[in-house]
C-alpha positions as CSV (number, residue, x, y, z in Angstrom):
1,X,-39.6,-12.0,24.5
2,X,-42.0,-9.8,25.9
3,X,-40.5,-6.3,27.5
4,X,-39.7,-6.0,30.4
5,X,-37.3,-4.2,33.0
6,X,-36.2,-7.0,34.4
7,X,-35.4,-8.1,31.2
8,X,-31.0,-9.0,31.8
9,X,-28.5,-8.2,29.2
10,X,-24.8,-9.8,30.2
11,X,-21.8,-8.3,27.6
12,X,-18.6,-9.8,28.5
13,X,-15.3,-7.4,27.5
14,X,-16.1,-3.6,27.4
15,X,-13.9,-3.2,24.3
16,X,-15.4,-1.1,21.4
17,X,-17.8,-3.9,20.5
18,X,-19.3,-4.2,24.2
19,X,-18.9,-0.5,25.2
20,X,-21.2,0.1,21.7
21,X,-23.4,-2.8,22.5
22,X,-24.2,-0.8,26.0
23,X,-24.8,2.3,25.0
24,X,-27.0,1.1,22.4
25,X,-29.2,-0.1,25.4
26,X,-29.0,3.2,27.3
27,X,-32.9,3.8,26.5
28,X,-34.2,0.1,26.1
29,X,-36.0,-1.5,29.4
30,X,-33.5,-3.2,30.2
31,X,-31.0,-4.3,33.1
32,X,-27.4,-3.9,31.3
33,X,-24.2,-5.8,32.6
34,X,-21.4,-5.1,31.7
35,X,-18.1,-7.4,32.9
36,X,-14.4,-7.0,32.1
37,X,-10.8,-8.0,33.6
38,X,-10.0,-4.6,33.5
39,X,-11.6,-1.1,35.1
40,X,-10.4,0.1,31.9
41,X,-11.2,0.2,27.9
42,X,-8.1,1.0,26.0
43,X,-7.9,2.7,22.2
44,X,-5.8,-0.7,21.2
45,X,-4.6,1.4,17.6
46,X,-2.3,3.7,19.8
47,X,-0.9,1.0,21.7
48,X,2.3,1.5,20.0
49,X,2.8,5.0,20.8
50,X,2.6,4.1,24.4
51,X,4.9,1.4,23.4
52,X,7.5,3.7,22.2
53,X,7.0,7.1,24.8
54,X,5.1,9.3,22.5
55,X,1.9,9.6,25.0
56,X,1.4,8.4,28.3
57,X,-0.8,5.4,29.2
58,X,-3.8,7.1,30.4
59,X,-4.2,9.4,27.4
60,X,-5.6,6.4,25.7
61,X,-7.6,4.9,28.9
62,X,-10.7,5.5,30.0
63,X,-12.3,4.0,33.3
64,X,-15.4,2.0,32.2
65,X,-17.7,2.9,35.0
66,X,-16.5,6.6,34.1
67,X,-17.5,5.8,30.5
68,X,-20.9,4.5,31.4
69,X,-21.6,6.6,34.3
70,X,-24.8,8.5,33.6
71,X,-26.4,5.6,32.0
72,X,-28.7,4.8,34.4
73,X,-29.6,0.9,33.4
74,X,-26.2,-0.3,33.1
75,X,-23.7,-1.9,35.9
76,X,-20.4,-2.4,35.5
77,X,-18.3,-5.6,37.4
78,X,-15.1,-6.1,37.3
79,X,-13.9,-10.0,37.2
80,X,-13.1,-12.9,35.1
81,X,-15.3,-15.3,33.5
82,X,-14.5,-18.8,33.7
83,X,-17.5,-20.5,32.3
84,X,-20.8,-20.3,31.0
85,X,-24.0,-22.3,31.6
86,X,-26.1,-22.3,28.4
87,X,-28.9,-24.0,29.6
88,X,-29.0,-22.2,32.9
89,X,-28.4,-19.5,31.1
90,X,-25.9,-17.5,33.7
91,X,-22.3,-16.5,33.7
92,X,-19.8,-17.8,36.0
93,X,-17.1,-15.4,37.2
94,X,-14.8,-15.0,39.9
95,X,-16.7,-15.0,42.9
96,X,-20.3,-13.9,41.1
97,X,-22.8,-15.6,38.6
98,X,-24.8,-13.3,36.6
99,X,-28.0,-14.2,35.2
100,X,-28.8,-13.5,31.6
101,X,-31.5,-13.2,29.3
102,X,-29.2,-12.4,26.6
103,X,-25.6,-12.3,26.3
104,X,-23.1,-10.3,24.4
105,X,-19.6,-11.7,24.1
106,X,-17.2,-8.8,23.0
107,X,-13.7,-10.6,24.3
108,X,-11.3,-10.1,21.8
109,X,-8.2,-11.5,20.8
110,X,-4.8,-11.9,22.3
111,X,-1.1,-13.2,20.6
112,X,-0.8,-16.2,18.7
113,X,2.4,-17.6,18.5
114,X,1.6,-20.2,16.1
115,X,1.8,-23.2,18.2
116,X,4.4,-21.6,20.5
117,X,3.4,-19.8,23.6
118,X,6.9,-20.1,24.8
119,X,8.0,-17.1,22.5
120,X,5.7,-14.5,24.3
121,X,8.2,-14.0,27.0
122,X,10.7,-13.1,24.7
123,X,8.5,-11.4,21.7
124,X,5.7,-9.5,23.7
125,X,2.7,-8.1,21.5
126,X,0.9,-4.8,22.1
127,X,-2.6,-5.9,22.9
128,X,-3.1,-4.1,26.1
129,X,-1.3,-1.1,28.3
130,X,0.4,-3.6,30.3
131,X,2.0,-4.7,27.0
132,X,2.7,-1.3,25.6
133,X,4.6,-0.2,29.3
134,X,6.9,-3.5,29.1
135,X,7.7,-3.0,25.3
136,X,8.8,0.2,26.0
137,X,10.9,-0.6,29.3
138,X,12.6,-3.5,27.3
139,X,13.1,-0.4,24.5
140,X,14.4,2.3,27.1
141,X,16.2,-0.6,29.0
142,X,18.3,-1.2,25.8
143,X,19.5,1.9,24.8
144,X,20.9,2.2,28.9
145,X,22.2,-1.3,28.8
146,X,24.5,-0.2,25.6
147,X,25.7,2.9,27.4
148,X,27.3,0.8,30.1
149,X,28.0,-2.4,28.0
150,X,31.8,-2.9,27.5
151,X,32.1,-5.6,24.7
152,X,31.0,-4.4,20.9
153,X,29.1,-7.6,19.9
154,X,26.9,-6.4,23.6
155,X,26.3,-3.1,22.3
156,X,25.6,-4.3,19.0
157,X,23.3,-6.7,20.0
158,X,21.3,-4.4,22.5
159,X,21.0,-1.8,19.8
160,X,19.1,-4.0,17.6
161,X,15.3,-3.6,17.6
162,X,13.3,-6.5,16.0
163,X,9.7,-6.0,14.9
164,X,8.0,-9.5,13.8
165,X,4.8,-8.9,11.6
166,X,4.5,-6.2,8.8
167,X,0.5,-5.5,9.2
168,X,-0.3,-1.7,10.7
169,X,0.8,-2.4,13.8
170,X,4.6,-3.7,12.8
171,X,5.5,-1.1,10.4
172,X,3.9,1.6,12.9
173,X,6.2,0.2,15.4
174,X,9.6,0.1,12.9
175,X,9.1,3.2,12.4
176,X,9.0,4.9,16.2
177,X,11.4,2.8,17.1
178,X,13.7,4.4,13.8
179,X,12.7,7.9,15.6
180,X,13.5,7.3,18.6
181,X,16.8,6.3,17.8
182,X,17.5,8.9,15.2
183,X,15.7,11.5,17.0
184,X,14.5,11.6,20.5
185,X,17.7,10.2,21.4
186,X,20.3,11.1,19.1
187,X,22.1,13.5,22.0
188,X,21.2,12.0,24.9
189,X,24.1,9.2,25.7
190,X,27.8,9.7,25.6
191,X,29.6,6.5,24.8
192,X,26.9,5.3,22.0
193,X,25.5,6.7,19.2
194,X,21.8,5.6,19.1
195,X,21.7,6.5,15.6
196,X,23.4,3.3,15.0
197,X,21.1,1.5,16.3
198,X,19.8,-1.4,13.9
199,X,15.7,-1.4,13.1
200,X,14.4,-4.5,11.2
201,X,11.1,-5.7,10.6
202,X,10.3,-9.2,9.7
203,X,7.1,-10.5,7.3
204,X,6.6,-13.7,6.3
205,X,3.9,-12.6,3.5
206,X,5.4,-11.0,0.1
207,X,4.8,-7.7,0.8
208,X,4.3,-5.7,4.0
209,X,0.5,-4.3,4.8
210,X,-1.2,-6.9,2.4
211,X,-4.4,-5.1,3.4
212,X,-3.7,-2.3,1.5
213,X,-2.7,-1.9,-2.4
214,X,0.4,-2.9,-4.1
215,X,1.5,0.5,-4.8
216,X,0.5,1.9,-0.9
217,X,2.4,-1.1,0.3
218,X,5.7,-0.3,-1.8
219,X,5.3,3.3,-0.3
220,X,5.2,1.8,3.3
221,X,8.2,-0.1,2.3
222,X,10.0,3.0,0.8
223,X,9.4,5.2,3.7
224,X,10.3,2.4,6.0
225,X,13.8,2.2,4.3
226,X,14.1,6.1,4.2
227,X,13.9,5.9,7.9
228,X,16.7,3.3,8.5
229,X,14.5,0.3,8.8
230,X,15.5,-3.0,7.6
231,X,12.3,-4.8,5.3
232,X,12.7,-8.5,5.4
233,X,9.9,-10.0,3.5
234,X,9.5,-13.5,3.0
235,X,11.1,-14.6,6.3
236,X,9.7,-16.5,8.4
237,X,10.7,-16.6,12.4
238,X,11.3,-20.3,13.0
239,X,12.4,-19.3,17.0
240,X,12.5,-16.6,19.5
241,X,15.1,-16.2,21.6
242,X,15.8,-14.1,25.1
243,X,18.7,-12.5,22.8
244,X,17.4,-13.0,19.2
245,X,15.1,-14.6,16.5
246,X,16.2,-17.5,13.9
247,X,15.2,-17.5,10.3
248,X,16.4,-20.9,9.6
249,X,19.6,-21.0,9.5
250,X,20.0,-16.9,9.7
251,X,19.9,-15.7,13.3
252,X,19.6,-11.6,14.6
253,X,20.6,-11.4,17.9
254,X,18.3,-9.0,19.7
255,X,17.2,-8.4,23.4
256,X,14.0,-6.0,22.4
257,X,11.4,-8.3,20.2
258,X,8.3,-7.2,19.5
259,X,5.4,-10.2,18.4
260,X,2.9,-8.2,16.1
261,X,2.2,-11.5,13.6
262,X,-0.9,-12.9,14.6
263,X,-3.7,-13.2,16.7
264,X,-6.3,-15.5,18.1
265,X,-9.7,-14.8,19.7
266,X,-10.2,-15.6,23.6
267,X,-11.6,-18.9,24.8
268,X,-15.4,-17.7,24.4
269,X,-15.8,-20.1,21.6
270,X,-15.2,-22.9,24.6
271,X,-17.0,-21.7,26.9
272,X,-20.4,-22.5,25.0
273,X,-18.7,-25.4,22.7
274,X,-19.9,-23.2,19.9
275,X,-18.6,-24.0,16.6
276,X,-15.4,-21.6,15.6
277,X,-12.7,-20.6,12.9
278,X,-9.3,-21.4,12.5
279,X,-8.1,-18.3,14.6
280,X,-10.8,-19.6,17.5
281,X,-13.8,-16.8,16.6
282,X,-17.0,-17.7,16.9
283,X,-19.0,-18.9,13.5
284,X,-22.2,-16.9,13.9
285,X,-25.4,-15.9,12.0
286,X,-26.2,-13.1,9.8
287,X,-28.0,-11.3,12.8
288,X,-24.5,-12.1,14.5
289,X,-26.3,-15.1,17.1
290,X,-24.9,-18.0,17.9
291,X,-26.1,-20.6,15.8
292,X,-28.6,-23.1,18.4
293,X,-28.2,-20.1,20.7
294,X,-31.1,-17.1,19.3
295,X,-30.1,-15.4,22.8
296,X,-26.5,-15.3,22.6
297,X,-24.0,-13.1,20.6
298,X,-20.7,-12.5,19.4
299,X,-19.1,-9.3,18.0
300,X,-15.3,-7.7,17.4
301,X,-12.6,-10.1,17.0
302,X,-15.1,-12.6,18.7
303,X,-17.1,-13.3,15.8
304,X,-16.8,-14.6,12.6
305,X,-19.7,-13.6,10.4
306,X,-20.4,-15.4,6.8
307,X,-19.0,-12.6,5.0
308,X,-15.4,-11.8,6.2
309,X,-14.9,-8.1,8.9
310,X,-11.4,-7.0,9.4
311,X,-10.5,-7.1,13.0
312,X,-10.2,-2.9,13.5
313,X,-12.2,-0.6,15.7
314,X,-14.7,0.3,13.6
315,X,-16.0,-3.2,12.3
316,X,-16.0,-3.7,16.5
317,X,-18.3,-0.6,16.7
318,X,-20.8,-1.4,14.1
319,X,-21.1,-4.7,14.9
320,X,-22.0,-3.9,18.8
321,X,-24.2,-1.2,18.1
322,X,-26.2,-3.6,15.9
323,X,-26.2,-6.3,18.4
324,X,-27.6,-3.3,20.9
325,X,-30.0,-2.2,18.3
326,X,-31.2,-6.0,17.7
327,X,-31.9,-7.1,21.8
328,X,-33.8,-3.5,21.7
329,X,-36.2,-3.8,19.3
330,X,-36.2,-7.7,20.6
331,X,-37.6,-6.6,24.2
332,X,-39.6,-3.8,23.2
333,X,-41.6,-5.9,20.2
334,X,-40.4,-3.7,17.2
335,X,-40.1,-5.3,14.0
336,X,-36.9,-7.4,13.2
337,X,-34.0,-6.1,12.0
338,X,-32.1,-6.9,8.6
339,X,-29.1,-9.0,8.7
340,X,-26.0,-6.8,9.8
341,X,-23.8,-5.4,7.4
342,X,-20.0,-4.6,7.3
343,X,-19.5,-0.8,5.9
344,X,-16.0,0.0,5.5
345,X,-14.5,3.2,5.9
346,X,-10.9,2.6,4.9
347,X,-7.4,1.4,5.7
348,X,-4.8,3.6,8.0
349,X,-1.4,3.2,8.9
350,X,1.2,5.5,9.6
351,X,5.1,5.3,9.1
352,X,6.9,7.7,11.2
353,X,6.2,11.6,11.9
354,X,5.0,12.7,8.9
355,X,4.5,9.6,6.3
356,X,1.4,7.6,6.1
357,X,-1.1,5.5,4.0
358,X,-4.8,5.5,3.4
359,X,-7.4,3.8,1.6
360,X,-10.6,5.7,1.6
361,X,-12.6,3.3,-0.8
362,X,-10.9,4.5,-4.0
363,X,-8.8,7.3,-2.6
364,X,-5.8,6.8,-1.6
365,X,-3.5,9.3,0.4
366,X,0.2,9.3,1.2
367,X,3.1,11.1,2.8
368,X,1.7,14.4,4.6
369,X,-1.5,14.6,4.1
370,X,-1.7,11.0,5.0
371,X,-0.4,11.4,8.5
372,X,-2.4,14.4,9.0
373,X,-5.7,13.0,8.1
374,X,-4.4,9.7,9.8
375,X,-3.8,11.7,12.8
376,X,-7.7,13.9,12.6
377,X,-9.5,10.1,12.1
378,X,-7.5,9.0,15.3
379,X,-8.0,11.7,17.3
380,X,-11.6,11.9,16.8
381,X,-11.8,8.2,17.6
382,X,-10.7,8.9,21.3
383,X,-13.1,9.3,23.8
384,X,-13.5,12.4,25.9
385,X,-12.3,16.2,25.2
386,X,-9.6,16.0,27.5
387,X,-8.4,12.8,25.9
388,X,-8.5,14.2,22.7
389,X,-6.8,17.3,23.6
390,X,-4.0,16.1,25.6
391,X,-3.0,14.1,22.8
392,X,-3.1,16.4,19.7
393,X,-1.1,19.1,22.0
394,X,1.4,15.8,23.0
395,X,1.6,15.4,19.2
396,X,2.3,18.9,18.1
397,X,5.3,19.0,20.8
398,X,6.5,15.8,19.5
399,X,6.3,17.0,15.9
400,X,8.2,20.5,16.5
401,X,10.9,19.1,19.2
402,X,11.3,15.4,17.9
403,X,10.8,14.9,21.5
404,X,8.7,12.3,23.9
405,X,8.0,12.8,27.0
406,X,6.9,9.4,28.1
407,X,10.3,7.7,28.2
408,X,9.4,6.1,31.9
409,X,11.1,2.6,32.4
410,X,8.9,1.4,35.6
């Protein structure tokens, strides 16, 4: 394709692998479009903190047209897409179709419930801040439910926090919750203890983070325990309740469930019949095109390239700003670029105020200097000073006074 300025670039979902994609077009003569449900991108790896009243929800928010603001070629809509015309080659949305010479889809993934959508209502995930701000109203809610309940097996029940899925994001959660209840709000209530509350964390797998090593996985578990936090490995959640989950025959009755298990990518793959993997990402190319479809791309949780990416930020990142990079040198007649490659940086989870694990390649960190260089890689990872600011100060405070000052129920 010959440049142009008129050349049109549509990127569907301004997550880290659109946002990357755009601003890898800031100098390319181009006409960028960017289109997302939201007027917001979201750093998805804190979700949980909002989630459990560490930092508020717009210290991990951005507004995209704030984001993109000075980038003079790029537009941002706001809308949802409900179709896709290959051969016409525009985007249907809302109330707008937008024209496309090529097209980025950056969508991401949402829940899955493993053939049973019924369970979100009572398990909700942490995919978005809407998600986060009714986790932790169901959280808050519990602990002032049990102050005023009158019957033991009430109290009992409302006190009991259950976390299904042992990746990052389920053992991050166990262990604010444990906090929370051993330390934010240990002197707050009069007629319970919330020390006595009852944290348990369910895996299906063998072990919990099966990203990471054996041995940084037993530490997990470890610190986990340390904390108060029930491990259940090899359980599997056969049904979720309003007031609990079943294990077969073994039930936990619970009003505050928190899905963290699985995912499954948006309907993208549908909306151009394009050819996808068992979690519904699209099957693409080594440049990252759809197969048939030289014009089209997929990136993030989107796309499943021929050699396996993990679904994290930084795989998101690279993989946009390669797309961006690619339609560039496209429209402007450079030579092609190699096939993209997957660089991996490392593995981070933390467990609690002062207790993580990392894999940096062959290093491996734990405990202290875990969290804090878990903390630095996060922190840097946020966009904009005052974002980055507000929440290392929010951390500090939380880290000297075991308290959070997020604990809204709205």
């Amino acid at each position: 394709m010959t440049a142009s300025a008129h050349t049109r670039v549509v990127i569907i979902g301004a997550g880290f692998g659109g946002l990357e994609a755009a601003r890898a077009l800031a100098k390319a003569p181009v006409e960028v479009t960017i289109i997302d449900r939201q007027n917001h991108q979201c750093f998805q790896p804190l979700l949980y903190q909002v989630a459990t009243a560490v930092i508020s929800p717009a210290d991990i928010a951005w507004p995209i047209r704030g984001i993109l603001r000075r980038q003079q070629n790029a537009r941002v809509v706001m809308g949802t897409v409900i179709g896709i015309d290959e051969t016409a080659r525009v985007v249907h949305a809302d109330d707008i179709d937008l024209p496309y010479d090529y097209l980025v889809l950056s969508t991401g993934v949402t829940h899955s419930y493993f053939g049973h959508p019924d369970w979100e209502e009572s398990a909700p995930g942490l995919k978005t801040l809407t998600d986060a701000i009714e986790v932790r109203r169901r959280i808050l809610l519990a602990f002032e439910h049990a102050e005023t309940a009158e019957k033991e097996k009430d109290r009992r029940r409302l006190l009991t926090f259950v976390i299904v899925g042992g990746g990052p994001t389920g053992v991050e959660m166990a262990g604010a919750i444990a906090e929370i209840a051993r330390q934010t709000l240990r002197f707050d209530f009069r007629r319970i203890d919330p020390r006595s509350s009852r944290i348990v964390l369910i895996e299906a797998g063998p072990r919990i983070l099966p990203t990471f090593s054996e041995k940084l996985s037993a530490y997990a578990k470890r610190s986990l325990e340390r904390m108060g936090v029930e491990v259940m490995t090899g359980a599997m959640v056969t049904a979720c309740h309003r007031d609990g989950v079943s294990l077969g025959e073994k039930r936990i009755d619970s009003e505050s469930i928190v899905w963290a298990a699985g995912v499954v990518a948006s309907p993208a793959a549908q909306w151009i019949e394009a050819e996808r993997d068992r979690a519904g990402r699209i099957k693409v190319g080594p440049d990252l095109s759809v197969p048939g479809h030289p014009e089209i791309f997929a990136v993030g949780d989107t796309a499943a390239p021929l050699t396996p990416v993990p679904g994290i930020a930084p795989a998101a990142k690279q993989m946009g700003r390669y797309v961006g990079q690619l339609i560039r040198a496209r429209v402007e007649g450079s030579p092609a670029l190699e096939p993209f490659v997957y660089r991996h940086a490392g593995d981070l989870a933390t467990i609690g105020r002062k207790s993580a694990v990392v894999k940096l390649r062959r290093i491996e960190l734990t405990g202290f200097i875990g969290w804090l260089f878990w903390s630095v890689a996060h922190i840097y990872f946020l966009i904009g000073i005052r974002n980055r600011f507000v929440v290392a100060i929010t951390w500090l405070w939380s880290y000297l006074t075991y308290q959070r000052g997020a604990r809204l129920i709205t």
